[in-house]
N, C-alpha and C positions, 0 to 999 in steps of 0.2 A: 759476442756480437751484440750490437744496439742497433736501437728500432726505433726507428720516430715514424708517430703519424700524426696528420694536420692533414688540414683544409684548407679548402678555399670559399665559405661560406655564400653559399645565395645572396642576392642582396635583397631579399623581403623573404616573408614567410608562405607568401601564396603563386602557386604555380602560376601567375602571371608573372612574378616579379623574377622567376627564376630563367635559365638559361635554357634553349631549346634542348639542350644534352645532357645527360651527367656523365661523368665521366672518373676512372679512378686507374692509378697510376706508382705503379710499385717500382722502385728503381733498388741495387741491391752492388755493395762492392764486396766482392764475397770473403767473407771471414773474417769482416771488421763493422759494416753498419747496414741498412736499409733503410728507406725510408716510404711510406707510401702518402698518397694524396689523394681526395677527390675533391669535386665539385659539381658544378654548374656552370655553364655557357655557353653562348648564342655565336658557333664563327661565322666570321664573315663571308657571303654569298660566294657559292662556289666552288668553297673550299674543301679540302680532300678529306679523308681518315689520314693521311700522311701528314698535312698540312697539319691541322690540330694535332697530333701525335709533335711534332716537332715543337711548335709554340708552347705545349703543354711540358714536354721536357722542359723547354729551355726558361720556363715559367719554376719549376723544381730547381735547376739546375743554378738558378740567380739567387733562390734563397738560400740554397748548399751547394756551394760550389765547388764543394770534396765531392761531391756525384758526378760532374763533368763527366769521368770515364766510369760510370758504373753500368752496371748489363739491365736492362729492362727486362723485371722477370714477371710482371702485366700489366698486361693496358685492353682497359674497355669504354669505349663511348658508343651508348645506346640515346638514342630520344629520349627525352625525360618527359614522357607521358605513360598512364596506363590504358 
């Protein structure tokens, strides 16, 4: 099995510049690759944990589009504050 991880990089170094969230996201087609992700970002007003849950797949799923059918084995979006 292979394993890629990558980001999605802040875009500045100072918690202004980053995303209201972090967020990190493991997608897995079993018994041939994984790959996981996080980040940073700000969604748009309103929107759900499902909401973000879906853009953030389909945000992975554009840059590997061999994971389309692969199972989410986790997904976390907390505040990116302490």
């Amino acid at each position: 099995m292979t394993s890629k991880t990558s980001s999605t990089p802040a875009t500045g170094t100072s918690a202004a510049a980053q995303g209201s969230h972090m967020w990190v996201l493991t997608l897995e087609l079993p018994g041939r690759t994984m790959t996981t992700q996080y980040g940073t970002w700000t969604p748009p007003a309103d929107s759900t944990r499902y909401d973000v849950f879906v853009a953030l797949r389909g945000h992975i799923v554009a840059q590997h589009p061999e994971m389309a059918n692969a199972n989410c084995v986790f997904f976390s979006l907390e505040p990116n504050g302490l």
